[in-house]
C-alpha positions as CSV (number, residue, x, y, z in Angstrom):
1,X,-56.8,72.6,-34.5
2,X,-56.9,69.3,-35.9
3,X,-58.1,68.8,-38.9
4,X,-60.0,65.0,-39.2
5,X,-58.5,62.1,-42.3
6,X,-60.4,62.2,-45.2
7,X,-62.2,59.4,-45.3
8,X,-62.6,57.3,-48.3
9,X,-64.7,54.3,-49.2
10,X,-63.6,51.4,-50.9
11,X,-66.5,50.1,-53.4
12,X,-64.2,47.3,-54.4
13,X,-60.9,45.7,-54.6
14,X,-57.9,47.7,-57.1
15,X,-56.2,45.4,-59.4
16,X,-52.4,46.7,-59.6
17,X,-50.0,44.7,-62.3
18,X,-47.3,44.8,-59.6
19,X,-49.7,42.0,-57.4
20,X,-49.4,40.0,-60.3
21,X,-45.6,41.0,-61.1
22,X,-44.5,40.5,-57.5
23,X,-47.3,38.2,-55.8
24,X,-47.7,37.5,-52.3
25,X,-45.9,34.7,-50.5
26,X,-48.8,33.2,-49.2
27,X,-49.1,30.3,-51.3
28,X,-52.2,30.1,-53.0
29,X,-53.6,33.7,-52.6
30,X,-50.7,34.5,-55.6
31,X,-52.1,31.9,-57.7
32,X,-55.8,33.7,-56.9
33,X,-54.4,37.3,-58.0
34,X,-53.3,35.8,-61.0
35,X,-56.2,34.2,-62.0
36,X,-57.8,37.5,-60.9
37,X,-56.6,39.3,-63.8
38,X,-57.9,36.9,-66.2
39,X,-60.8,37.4,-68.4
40,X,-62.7,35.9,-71.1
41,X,-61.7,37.2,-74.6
42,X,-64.5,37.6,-77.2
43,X,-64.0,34.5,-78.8
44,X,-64.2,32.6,-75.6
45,X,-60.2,31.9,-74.7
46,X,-59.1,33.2,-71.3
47,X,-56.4,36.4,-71.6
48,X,-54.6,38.0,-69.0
49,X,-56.0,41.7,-68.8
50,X,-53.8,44.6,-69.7
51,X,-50.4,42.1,-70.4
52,X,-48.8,41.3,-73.3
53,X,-49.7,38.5,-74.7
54,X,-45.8,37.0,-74.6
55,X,-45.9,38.4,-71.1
56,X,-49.3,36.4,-70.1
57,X,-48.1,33.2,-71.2
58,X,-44.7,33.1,-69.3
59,X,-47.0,33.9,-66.2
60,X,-49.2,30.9,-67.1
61,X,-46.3,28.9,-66.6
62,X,-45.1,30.2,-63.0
63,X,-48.0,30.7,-61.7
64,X,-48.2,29.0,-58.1
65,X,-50.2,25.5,-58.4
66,X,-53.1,25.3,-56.1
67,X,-52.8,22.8,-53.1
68,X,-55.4,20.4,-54.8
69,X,-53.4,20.5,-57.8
70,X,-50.0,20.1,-56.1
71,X,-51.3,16.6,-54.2
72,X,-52.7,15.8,-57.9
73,X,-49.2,16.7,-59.3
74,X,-47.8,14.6,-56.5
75,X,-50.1,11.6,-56.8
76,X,-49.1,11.7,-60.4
77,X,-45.5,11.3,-59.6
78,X,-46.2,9.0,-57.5
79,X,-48.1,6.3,-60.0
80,X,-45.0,7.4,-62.7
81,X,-42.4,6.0,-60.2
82,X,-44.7,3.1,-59.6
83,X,-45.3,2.2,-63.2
84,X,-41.3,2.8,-64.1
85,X,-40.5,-0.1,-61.1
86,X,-43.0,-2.0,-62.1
87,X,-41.5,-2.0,-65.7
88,X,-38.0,-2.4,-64.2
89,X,-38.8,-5.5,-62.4
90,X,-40.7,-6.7,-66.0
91,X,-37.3,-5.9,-67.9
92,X,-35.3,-7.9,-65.0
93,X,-37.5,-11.0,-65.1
94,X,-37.8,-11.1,-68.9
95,X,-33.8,-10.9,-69.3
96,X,-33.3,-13.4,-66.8
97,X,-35.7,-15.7,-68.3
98,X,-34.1,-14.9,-71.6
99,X,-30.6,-16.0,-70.3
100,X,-31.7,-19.3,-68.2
101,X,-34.0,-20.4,-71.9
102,X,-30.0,-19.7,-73.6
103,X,-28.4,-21.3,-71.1
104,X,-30.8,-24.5,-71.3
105,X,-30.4,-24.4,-75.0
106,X,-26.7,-24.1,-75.0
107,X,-26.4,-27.1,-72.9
108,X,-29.1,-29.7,-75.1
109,X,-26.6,-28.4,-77.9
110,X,-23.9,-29.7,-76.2
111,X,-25.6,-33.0,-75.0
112,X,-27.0,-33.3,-78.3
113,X,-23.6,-32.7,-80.0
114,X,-21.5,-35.1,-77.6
115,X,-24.2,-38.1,-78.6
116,X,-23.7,-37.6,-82.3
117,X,-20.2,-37.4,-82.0
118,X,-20.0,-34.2,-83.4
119,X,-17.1,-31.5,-83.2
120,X,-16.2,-27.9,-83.9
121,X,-13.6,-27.2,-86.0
122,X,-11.7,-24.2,-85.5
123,X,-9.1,-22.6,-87.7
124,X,-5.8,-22.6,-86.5
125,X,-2.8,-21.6,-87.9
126,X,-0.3,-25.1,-89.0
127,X,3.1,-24.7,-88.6
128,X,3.8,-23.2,-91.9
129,X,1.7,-20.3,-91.1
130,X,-1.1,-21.3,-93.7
131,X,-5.1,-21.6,-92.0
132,X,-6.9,-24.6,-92.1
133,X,-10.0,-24.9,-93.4
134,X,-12.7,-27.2,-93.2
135,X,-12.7,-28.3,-96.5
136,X,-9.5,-29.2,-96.4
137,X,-8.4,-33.3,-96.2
138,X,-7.0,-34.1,-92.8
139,X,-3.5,-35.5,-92.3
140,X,-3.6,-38.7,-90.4
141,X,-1.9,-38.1,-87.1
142,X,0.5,-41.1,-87.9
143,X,2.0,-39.7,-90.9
144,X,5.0,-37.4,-91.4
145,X,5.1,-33.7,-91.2
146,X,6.9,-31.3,-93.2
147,X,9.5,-30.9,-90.4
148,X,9.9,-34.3,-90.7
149,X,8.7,-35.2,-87.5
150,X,5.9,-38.0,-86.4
151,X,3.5,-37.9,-84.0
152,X,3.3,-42.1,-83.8
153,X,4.6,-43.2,-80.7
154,X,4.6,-45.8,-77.9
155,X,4.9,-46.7,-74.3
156,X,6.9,-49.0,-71.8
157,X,7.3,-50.1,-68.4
158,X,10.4,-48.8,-66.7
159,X,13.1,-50.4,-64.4
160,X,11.0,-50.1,-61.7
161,X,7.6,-50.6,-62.8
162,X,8.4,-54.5,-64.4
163,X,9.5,-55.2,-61.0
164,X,5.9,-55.1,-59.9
165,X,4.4,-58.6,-58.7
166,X,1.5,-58.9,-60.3
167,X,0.1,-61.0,-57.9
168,X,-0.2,-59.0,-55.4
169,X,-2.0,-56.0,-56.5
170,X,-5.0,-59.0,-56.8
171,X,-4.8,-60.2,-53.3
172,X,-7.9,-61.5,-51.8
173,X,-9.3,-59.8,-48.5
174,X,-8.6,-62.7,-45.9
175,X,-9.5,-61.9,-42.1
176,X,-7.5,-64.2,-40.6
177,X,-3.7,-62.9,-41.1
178,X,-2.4,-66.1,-40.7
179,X,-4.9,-67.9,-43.1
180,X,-3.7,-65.0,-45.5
181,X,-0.3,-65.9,-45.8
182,X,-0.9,-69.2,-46.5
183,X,-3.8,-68.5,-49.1
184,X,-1.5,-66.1,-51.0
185,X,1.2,-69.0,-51.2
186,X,-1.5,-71.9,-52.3
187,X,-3.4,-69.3,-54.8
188,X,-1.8,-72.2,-57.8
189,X,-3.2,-74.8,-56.1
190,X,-6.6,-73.7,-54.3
191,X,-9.5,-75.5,-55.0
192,X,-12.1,-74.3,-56.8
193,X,-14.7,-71.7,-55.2
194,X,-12.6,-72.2,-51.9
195,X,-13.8,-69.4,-49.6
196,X,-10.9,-68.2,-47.2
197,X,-13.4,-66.5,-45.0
198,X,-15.7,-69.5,-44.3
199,X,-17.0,-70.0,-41.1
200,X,-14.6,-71.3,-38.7
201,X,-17.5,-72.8,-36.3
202,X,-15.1,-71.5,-33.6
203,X,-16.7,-70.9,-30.1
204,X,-14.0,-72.2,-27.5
205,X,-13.1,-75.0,-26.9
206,X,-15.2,-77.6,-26.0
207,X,-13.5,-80.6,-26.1
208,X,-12.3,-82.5,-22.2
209,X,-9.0,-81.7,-21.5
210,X,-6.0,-84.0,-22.6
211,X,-8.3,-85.6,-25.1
212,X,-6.6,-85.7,-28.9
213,X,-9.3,-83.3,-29.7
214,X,-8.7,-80.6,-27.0
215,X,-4.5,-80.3,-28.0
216,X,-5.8,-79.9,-31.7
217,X,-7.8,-77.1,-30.8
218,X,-4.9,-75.4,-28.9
219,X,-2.4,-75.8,-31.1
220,X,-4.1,-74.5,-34.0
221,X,-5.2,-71.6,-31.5
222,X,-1.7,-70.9,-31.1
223,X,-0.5,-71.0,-34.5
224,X,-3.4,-68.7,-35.5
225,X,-5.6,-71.0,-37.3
226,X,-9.0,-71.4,-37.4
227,X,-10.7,-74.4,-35.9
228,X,-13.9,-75.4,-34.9
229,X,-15.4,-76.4,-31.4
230,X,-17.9,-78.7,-32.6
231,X,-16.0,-81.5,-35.2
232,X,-17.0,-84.5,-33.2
233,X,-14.8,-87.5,-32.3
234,X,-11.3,-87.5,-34.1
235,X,-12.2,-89.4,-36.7
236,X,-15.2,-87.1,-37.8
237,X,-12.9,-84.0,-38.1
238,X,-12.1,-83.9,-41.7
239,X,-16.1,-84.6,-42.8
240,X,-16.6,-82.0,-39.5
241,X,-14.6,-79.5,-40.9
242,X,-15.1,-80.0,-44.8
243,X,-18.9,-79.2,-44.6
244,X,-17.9,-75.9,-42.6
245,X,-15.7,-75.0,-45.6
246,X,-12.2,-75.8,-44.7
247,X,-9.6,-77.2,-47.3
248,X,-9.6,-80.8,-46.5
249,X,-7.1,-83.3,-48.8
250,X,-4.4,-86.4,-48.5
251,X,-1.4,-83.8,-48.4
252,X,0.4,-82.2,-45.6
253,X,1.3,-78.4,-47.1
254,X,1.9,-76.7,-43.8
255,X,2.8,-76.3,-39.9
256,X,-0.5,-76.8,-37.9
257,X,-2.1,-78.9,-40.4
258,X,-4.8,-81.2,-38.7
259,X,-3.9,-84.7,-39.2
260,X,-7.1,-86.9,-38.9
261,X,-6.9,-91.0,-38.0
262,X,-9.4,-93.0,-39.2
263,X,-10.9,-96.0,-36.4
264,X,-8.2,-98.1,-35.8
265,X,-5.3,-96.5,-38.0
266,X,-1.7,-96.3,-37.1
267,X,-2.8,-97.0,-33.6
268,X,-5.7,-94.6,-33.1
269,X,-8.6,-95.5,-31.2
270,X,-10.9,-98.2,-32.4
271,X,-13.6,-96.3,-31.1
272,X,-12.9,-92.5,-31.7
273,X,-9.9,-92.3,-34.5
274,X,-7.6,-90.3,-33.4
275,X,-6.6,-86.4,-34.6
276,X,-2.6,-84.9,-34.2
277,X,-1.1,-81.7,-35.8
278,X,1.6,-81.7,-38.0
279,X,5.2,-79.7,-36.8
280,X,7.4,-80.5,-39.2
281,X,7.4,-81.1,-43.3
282,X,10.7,-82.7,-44.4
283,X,12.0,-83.0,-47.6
284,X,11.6,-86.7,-48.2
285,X,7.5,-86.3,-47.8
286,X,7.7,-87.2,-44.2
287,X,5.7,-85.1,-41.2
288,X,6.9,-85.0,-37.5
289,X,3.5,-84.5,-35.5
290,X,2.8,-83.4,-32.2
291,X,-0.4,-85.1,-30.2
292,X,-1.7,-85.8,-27.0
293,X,-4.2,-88.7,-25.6
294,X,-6.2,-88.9,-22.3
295,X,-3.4,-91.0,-20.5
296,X,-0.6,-88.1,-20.9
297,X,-2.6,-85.6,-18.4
298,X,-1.8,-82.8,-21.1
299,X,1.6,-83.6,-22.3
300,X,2.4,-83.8,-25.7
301,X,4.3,-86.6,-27.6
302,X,5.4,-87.0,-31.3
303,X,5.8,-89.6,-34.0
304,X,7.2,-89.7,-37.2
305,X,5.3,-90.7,-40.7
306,X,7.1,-91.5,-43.7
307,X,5.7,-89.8,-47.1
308,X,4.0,-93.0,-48.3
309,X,2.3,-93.3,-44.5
310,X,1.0,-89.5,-44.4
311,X,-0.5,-90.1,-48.0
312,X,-2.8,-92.8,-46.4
313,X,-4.3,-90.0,-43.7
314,X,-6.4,-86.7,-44.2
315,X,-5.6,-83.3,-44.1
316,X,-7.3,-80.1,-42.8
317,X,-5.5,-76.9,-43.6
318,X,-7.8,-73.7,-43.3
């Protein structure tokens, strides 16, 4: 025979201490047992029913969080982190700021101290082994020291340095090479304001073939010299040339020289003058030229001037 359960009926829910002392893993329903046990003392503060008091508050302290309180918790953490960066980056830009305003000031001190002249003395050790200090009176650097040595001094030009020519560490840009030479060798003698880059008024040669004109203008191309294309008839060359910027004079100086004949002059043309070039210098002041005429079809002939002869013509060199 089977004998039916005793029933029994619940009329409400048992508190045990050991749901408190071991609470459920569920999260917030542990936290809700907890709180279950509280009560309201007489004097209005909450107690935990039936525990010591010791007891009660370490629970108060491990007691599960609810979830509203944990995204509380959490959104507290999270304004804490935010307000320590923000702080960070504060302390950064304050201490960078801080060193660029040093920085700035360090540098007017030392512009401000290099305009006045101004210098910082630091003490040494002199050779005796005594400091310095900067009340102490200075020892000229030319007098003697207690070793008996000087610091006064001096300096010379060795061997090889007063071989230098002094002359040529001036030299004068000059575009034609061959007007270079000569300009280094006339430098004594140059006139004033002469201007070995002047404008040659060189643009081929223009001038009819055999004329006195035309051999000037090879020759001097040959030689390297400048000349221009447009100097008119042989006895406008040296006027020609002198308002283009040549040297123009009475003396022969070099090989090429332009040798201009006046109208009429040692047998130059009445009508034209006459130009030659001059090939040879000798010692006596005499020149040996080189010329040409329309007769000669191109050929070349030379005459001879003495020194007092060749004084009596003009002159373009370059």
């Amino acid at each position: 025979m089977k004998h039916a359960a005793r029933k029994t009926t619940r009329t409400g829910r048992h508190f045990r201490v050991a749901d408190v002392l071991a609470p459920s893993p569920r999260g917030s329903h542990a936290a809700h047992a907890v709180r279950g046990v509280r009560a309201m003392r007489a004097d209005g503060a909450e107690q935990t029913l039936g525990l010591d008091p010791v007891l009660a508050a370490k629970l108060e302290e491990v007691a599960p969080l609810t979830r509203r309180a944990i995204r509380e918790s959490a959104r507290a953490a999270r304004r804490k982190s935010r307000f320590m960066a923000s702080g960070s980056m504060v302390a950064l830009a304050g201490a960078a700021a801080a060193a660029f305003s040093l920085s700035n000031m360090n540098a007017t001190t030392s512009l401000a101290s290099s305009a006045t002249g101004a210098t910082t003395v630091q003490a040494t050790k002199s050779a005796t082994g005594s400091s310095v200090s900067r009340s102490q009176e200075r020892t000229s650097l030319g007098s003697s020291a207690s070793d008996g040595t000087t610091s006064s001094g001096n300096w010379s030009l060795g061997a090889s340095n007063s071989e230098l020519d002094v002359a040529q560490m001036s030299q004068t840009a000059v575009s034609n090479p061959a007007v270079a030479v000569l300009y280094e060798a006339d430098k004594s003698i140059l006139p004033s304001g002469f201007d070995p880059n002047h404008d040659s008024g060189d643009s081929g040669n223009q001038y009819s073939f055999s004329q006195c004109t035309w051999w000037a203008y090879v020759r001097r191309h040959q030689l390297g010299l400048p000349v221009g294309s447009h100097l008119g008839d042989g006895a406008q060359w040296a006027a020609s040339a002198k308002k283009l910027g040549y040297w123009v004079d009475s003396t022969p100086r070099h090989v090429g020289d332009v040798i201009v004949f006046q109208r009429g002059q040692f047998g130059a043309s009445a009508v034209y003058g006459h130009v030659a070039i001059v090939e040879q210098i000798n010692a006596d002041g005499s020149i040996v030229t080189s010329e040409c005429g329309a007769s000669l079809n191109g050929k070349t002939v030379s005459r001879t001037f003495s020194a007092d002869q060749a004084s009596q013509l003009q002159f373009i060199h370059y």
